[in-house]
N, C-alpha and C positions, 0 to 999 in steps of 0.2 A: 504494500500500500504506500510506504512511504516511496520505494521506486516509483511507481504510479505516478504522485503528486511533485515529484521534484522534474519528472520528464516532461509533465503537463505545464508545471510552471518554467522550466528552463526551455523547450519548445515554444511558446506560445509569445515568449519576451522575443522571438524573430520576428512575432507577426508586425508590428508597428511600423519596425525598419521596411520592412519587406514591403508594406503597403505604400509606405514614403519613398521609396526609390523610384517603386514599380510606377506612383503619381507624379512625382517631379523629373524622374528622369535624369537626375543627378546623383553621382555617384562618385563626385570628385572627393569626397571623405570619407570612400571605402577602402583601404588599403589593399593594394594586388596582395603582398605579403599576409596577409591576416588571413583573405578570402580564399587562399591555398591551404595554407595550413587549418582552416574549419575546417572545407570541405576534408581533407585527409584523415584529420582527428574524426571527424565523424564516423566516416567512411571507415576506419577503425573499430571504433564506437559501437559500430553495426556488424562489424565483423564477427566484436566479441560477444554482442548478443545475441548473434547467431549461435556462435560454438559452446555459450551459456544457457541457450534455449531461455532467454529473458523475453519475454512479450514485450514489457515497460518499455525495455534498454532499444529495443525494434522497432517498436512504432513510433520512440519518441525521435530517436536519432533516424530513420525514413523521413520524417516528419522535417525535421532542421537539416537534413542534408539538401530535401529538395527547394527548401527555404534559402540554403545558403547558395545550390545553384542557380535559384535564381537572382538573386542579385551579383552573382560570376556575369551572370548572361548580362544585364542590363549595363554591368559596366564595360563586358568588350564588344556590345553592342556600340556605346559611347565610343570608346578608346576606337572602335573603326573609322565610324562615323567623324574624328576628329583628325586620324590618319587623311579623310581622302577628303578632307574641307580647305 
């Protein structure tokens, strides 16, 4: 249970970010370095809750991986879009 509630509140603090990127379309104060190392810790994350058979650690970290790829996308979406401007 308390797995449960710290993946629902540690998941769900992406949402805000996530929603404000995806709206402004800015993403000059995401760091490339931070947004690599999420995704990969996550991506870990997920690994070991696979090989721990954790629900919580699974759906929470599915959850924030596809959360962190998306703000990956919106900023090398950006970073193109500034390449060929």
């Amino acid at each position: 249970m308390i797995g449960m509630i710290a993946g629902i509140l540690t998941t769900c603090a992406f949402f805000p970010q996530v929603i404000k990127t995806v709206k402004s379309k800015s993403t000059d104060d995401l760091s490339w370095t931070w947004l690599v190392m999420m995704i990969g810790g996550v991506f870990l994350w997920l690994v070991y809750g696979y090989y721990i058979n954790s629900i919580s650690l699974l759906v929470a970290n599915i959850v924030t991986f596809v959360s962190v790829n998306i703000l990956f996308g919106v900023k090398y979406n950006n970073h193109c879009k500034k390449k060929h401007s």
